[in-house]
C-alpha positions as CSV (number, residue, x, y, z in Angstrom):
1,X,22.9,88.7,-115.3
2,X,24.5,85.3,-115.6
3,X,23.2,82.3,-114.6
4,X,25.7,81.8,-111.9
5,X,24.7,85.1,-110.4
6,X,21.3,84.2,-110.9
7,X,21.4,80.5,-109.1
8,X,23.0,82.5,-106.1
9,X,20.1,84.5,-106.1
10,X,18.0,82.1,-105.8
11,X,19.5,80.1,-103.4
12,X,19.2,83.5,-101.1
13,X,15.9,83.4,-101.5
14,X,15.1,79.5,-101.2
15,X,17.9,77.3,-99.4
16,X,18.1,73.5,-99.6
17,X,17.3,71.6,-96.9
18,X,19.5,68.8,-95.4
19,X,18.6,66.4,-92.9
20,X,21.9,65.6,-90.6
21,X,22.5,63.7,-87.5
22,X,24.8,65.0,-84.9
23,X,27.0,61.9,-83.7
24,X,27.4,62.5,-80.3
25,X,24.8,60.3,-79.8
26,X,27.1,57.7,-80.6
27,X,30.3,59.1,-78.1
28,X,31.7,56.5,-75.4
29,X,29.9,53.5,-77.5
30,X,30.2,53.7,-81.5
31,X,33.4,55.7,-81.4
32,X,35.1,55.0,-84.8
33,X,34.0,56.8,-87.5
34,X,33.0,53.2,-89.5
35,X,30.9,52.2,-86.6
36,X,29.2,55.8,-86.7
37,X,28.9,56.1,-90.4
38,X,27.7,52.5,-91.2
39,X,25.2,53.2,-88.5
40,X,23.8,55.9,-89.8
41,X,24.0,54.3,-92.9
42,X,21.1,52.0,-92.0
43,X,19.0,55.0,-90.9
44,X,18.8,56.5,-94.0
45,X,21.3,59.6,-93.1
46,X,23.9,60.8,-95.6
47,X,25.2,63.9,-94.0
48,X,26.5,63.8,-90.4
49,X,27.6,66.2,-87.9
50,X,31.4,65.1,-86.2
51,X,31.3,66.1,-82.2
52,X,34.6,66.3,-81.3
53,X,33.1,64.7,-77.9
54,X,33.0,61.4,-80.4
55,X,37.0,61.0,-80.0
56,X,38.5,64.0,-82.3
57,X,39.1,66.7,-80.3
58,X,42.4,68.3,-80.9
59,X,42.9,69.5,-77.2
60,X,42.9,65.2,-76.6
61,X,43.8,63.6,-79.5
62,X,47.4,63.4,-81.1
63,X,48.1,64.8,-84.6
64,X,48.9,61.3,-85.8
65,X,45.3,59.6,-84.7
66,X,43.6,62.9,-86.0
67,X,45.4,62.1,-89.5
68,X,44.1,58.3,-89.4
69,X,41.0,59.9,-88.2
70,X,40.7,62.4,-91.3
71,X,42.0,59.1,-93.7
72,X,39.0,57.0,-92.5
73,X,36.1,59.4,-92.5
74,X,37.3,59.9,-96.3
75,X,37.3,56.5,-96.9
76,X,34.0,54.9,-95.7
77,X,32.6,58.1,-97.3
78,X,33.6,56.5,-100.3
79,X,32.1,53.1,-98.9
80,X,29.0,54.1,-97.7
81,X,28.1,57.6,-99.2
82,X,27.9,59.2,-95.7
83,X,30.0,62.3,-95.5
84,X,30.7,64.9,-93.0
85,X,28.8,67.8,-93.0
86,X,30.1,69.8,-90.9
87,X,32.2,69.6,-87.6
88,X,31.2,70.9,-84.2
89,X,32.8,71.8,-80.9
90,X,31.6,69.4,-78.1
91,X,31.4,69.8,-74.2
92,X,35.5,69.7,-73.8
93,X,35.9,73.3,-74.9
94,X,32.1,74.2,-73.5
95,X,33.2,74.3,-70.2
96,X,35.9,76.5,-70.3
97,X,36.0,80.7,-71.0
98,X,38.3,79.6,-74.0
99,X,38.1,82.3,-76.6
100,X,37.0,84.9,-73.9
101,X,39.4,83.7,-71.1
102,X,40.8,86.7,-69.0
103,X,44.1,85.4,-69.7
104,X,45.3,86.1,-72.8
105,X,47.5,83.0,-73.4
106,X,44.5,80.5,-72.9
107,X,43.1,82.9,-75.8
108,X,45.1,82.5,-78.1
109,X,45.7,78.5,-77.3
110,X,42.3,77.8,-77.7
111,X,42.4,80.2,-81.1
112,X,45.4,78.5,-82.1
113,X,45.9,75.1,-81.1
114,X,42.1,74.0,-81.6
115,X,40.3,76.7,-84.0
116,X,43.0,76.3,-86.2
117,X,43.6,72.4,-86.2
118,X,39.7,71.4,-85.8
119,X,39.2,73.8,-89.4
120,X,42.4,71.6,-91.0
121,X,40.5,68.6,-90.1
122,X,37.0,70.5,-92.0
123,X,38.9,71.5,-94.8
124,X,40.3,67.6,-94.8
125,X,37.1,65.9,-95.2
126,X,35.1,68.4,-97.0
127,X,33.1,69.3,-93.8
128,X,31.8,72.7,-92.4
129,X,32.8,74.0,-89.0
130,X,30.7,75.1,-86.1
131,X,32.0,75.3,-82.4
132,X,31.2,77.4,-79.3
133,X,34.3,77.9,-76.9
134,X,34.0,81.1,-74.9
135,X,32.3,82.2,-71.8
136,X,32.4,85.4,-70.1
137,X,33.6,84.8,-66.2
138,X,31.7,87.0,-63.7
139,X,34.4,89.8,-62.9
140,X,33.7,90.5,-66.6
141,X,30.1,91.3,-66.5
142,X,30.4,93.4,-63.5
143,X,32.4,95.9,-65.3
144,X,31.1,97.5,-68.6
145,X,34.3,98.9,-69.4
146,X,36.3,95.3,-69.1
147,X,33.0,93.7,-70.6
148,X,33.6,96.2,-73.8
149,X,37.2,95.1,-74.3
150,X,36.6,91.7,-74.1
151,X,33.6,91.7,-77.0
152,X,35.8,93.4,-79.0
153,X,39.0,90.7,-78.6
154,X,36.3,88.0,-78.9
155,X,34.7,89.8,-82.4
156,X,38.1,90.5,-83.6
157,X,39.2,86.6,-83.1
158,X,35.7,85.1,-84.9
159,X,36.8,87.9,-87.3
160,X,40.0,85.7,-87.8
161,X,38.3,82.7,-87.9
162,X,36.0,83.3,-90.3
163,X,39.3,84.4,-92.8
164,X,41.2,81.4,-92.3
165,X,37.7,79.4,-93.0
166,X,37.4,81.0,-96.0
167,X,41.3,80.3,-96.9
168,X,40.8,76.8,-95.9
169,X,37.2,76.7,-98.2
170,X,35.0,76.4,-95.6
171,X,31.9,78.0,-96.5
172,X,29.9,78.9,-93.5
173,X,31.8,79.0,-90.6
174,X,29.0,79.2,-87.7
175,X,28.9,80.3,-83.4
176,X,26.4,79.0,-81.2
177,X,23.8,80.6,-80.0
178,X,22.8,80.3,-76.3
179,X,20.5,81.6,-73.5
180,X,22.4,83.2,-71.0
181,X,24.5,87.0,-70.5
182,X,28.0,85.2,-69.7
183,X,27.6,83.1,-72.9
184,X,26.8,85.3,-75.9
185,X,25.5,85.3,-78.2
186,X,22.5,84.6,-76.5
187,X,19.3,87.2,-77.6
188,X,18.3,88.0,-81.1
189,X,19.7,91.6,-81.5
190,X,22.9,90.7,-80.1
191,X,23.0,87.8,-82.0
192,X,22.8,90.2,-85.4
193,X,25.4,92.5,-83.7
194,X,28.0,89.8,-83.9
195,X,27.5,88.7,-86.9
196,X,27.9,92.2,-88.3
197,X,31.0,92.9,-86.3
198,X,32.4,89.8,-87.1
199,X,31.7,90.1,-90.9
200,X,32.0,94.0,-91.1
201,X,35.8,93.1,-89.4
202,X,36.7,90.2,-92.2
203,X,34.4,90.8,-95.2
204,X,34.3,87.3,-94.7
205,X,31.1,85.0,-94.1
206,X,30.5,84.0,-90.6
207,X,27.1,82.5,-89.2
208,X,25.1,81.5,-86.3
209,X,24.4,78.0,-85.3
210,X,20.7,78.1,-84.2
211,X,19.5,75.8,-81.8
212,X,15.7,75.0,-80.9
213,X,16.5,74.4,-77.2
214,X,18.5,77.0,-76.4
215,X,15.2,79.6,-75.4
216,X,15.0,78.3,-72.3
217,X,16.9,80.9,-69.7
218,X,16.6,84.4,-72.1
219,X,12.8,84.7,-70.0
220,X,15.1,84.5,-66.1
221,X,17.2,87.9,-67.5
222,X,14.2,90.2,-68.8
223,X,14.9,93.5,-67.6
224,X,12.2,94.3,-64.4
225,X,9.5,97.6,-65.0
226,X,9.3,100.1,-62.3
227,X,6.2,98.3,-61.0
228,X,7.5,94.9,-61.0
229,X,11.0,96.1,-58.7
230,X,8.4,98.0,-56.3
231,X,5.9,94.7,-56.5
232,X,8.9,92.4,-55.4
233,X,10.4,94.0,-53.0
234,X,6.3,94.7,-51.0
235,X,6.4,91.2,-51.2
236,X,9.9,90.4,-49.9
237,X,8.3,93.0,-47.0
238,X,5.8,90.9,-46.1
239,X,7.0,87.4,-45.9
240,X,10.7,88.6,-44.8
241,X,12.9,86.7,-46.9
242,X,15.1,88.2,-50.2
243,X,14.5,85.9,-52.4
244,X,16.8,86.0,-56.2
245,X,15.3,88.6,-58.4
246,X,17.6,89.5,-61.9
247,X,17.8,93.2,-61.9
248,X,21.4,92.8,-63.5
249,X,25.3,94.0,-62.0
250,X,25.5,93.0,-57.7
251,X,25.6,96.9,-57.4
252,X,21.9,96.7,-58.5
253,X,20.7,93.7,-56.7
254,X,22.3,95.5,-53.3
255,X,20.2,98.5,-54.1
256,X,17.0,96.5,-54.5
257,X,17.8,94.4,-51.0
258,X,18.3,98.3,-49.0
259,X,15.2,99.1,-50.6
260,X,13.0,96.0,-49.1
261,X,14.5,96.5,-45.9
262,X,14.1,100.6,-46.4
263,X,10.8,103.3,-45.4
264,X,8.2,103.7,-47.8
265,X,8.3,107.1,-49.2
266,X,12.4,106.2,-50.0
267,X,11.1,103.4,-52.1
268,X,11.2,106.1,-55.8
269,X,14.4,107.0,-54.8
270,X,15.7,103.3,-54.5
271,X,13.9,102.1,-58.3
272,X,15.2,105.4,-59.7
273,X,18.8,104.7,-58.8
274,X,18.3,100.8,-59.5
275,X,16.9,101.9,-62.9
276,X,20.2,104.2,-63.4
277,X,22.5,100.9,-62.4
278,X,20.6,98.3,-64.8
279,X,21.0,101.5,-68.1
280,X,24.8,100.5,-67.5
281,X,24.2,97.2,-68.6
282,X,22.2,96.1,-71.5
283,X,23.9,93.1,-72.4
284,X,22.7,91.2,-68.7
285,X,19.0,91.6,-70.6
286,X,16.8,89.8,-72.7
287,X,13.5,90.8,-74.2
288,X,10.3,88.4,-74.0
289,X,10.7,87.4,-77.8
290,X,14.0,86.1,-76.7
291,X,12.7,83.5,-75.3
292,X,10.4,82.5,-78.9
293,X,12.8,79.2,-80.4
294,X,10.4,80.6,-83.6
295,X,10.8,84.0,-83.1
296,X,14.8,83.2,-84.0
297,X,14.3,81.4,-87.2
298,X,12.0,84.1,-88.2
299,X,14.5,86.4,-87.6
300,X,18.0,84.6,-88.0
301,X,16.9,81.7,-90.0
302,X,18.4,83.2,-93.2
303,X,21.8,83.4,-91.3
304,X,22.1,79.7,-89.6
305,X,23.6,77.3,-91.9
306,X,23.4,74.6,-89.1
307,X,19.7,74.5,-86.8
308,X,20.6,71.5,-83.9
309,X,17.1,69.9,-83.7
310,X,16.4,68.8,-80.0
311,X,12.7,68.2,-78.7
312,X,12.2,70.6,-75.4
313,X,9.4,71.8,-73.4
314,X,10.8,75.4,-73.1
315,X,12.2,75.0,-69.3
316,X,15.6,73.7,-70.2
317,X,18.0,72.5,-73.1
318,X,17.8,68.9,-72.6
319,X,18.4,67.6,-76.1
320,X,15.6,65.1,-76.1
321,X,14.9,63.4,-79.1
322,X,11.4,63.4,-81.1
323,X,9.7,60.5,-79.9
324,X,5.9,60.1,-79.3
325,X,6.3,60.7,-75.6
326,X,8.6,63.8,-76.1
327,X,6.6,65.8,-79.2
328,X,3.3,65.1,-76.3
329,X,4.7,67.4,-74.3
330,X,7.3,69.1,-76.6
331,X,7.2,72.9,-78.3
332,X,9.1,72.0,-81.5
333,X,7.7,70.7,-84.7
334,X,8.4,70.7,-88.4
335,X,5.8,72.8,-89.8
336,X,6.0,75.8,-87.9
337,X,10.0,75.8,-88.0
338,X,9.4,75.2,-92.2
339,X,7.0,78.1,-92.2
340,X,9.3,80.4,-89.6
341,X,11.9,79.9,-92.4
342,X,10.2,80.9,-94.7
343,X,9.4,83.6,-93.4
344,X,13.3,84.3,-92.4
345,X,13.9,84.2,-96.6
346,X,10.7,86.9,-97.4
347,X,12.4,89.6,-94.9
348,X,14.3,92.7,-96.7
349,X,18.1,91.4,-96.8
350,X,19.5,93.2,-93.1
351,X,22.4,95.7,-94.4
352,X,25.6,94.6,-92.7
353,X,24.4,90.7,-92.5
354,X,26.9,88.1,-94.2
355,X,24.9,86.6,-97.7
356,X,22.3,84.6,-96.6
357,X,22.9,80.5,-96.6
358,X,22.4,78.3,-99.3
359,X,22.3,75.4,-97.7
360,X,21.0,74.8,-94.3
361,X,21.4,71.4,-92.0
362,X,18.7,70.7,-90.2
363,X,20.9,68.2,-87.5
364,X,19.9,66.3,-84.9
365,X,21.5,66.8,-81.5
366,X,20.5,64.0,-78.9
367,X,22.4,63.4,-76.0
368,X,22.2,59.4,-74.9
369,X,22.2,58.9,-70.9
370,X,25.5,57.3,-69.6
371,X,23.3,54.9,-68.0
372,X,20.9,54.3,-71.6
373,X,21.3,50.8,-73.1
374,X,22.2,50.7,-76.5
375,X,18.9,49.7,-77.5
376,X,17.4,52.8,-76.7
377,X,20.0,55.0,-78.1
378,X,19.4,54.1,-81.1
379,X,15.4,53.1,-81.2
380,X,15.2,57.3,-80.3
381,X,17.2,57.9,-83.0
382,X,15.9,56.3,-85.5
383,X,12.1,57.7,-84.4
384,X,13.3,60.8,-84.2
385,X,14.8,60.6,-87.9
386,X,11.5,58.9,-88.9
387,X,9.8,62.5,-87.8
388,X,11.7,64.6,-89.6
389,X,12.0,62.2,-93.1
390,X,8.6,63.5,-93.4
391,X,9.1,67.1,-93.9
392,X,13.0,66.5,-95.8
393,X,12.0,63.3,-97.6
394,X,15.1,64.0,-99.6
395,X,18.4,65.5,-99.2
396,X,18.9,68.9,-101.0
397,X,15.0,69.5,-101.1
398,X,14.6,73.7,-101.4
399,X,12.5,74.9,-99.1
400,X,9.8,76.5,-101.0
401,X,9.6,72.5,-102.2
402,X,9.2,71.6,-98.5
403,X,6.4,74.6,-97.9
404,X,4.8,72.8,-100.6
405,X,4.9,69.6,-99.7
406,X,2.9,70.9,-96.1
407,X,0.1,71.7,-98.0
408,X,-0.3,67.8,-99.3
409,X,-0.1,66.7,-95.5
């Protein structure tokens, strides 16, 4: 074996660890990337995260600011030593059904004319690339058949993506995970499933952005038991309103609203048929351990070459920093996203899975409040990178050098 086979072994086995700061918590107020980088300069950050919310978003920006963009990022890396991890998507291509658009045109635009130029501007300044762009609109869910064709066009486009990454020398191209049916992936099987489409369609590493927030709807979309439809609807029954309960497609929920309003003894026949509707559509459910932010590093730790750090509670994906007030109430911590790490490295290597990562960036993603004074911004920040300093003291540390360094705590 030679010992460049052997250091990629190792490194599937035990990553180094990055600490990074996403800079949209500079967007709308430090907005030039000297401003941004000398800021994070005095933080102690090296390696930063470009939002193309922070005034470099292709669908906005002309070609010629996006070249004096890409020339000054290189150059105050030089003067300052802070460089561009990796790029990410922001909310401008968030909010649209982009790369799963039921018109094929806004498809391939959003393939096209901001894939293609956002992993130019990656390749430019040495940067990674991660982005989410695609939704699922409703008329899509409703019908398996037209749900099916649209996975496949969206597979086969990250599939195309992921090659022209790897032309350009991006390393680990990585999707977003999220939380809800219309915005996949969003549970931790499907999550696998694309990644081995997607890879086992380019032969071509592709990865999932994890992030620690985005737990908080899976447990709203858990498929209902027999005794939990028949439990609702006695209760809708007795109180006479319908209130929302998820059993999946309309066709379902219009079932379950006959059966509240329908004779006992036809109450079997109602779940039965309810039960037939929801086996049409796995992908509207989650399981409970979808719901686990640690329960995802454990299990696609190994495949996220960017984690977004935010500080949550577990009811929504707020992006709050971690501050004294927010880690009181808060569900994420370093050592138990160290140790669930780990843990993602010690499993058997999942056949069909891209190599595991070799470097992972542990970035911070805090939103500032319009209405925040600048003061604030960056006092949260800069507690929030004093938190984390203590379990990446150092850029590059490997993780089994981090697990160590627990056990001194």
């Amino acid at each position: 074996m030679g010992e460049e086979t052997r250091e990629s072994g190792n490194a599937q086995r035990d990553p180094k660890l990055y600490l990074a700061v996403d800079n949209c918590f500079a967007s709308k107020r430090w907005t030039k990337p000297a401003e941004w980088m000398t800021l994070l300069q005095s933080m102690g950050i090296s390696h930063v995260e470009a939002s193309a919310d922070n005034e470099c978003d292709p669908l906005y920006m002309s070609k010629e600011y996006l070249d004096n963009w890409v020339r000054e990022v290189n150059s105050h890396t030089e003067k300052t030593g802070v460089r561009v991890a990796n790029m990410y998507s922001g909310h401008g291509t968030y909010t649209t059904l982009g790369l799963a658009h039921h018109d094929i045109s806004i498809r391939d635009r959003i393939q096209h004319e901001w894939i293609k130029p956002m992993a130019n501007i990656a390749a430019s300044v040495g940067a990674g690339l991660g982005f989410y762009c695609h939704a699922f609109a409703d008329a899509t869910l409703q019908v398996p058949s037209v749900y099916k064709e649209r996975e496949e066009d969206l597979y086969s486009r990250l599939a195309e993506i992921s090659v022209l990454c790897r032309e350009l020398g991006i390393r680990a191209p990585s999707v977003e995970q999220m939380y809800t049916p219309h915005q996949i992936p969003w549970t931790i099987e499907g999550s696998k499933k694309l990644l081995k489409e997607v890879f086992g369609k380019s032969a071509s590493p592709f990865y999932l952005t994890l992030d620690t927030g985005h737990q908080s709807g899976q447990h709203k979309f858990r498929r209902p038991e027999m005794e939990e439809i028949q439990l609702e609807a006695e209760r809708n029954r007795q109180d006479g309103t319908s209130r929302p309960f998820w059993v999946g497609p309309y066709a379902a929920y219009d079932l379950f609203v006959e059966m509240c309003k329908s004779p006992i003894h036809e109450q079997t026949a109602y779940m039965n048929r309810i039960n037939e509707l929801m086996d049409g559509y796995p992908y509207l459910f989650a399981e409970a351990y979808d719901s686990d932010t640690y329960r995802w590093l454990e299990e696609l730790g190994a495949y996220s070459p960017i984690v977004h750090l935010q500080q949550t509670t577990g009811t929504s994906s707020a992006h709050q920093p971690f501050t004294e007030a927010c880690n009181k109430d808060g569900l994420i911590f370093g050592e138990p996203l160290l140790r669930a790490l780990k843990r993602a490295y010690q499993k058997p290597e999942d056949v069909g899975m891209p190599p595991r990562c070799e470097d992972i960036y542990l970035t911070l993603e805090i939103f500032s409040g319009t209405s925040e004074s600048n003061s604030d911004v960056l006092r949260k920040m800069e507690e929030s990178i004093t938190y984390w300093r203590k379990y990446i003291p150092r850029d590059g540390l490997k993780l089994s050098e981090a697990i160590d360094l627990l056990g001194e705590r």
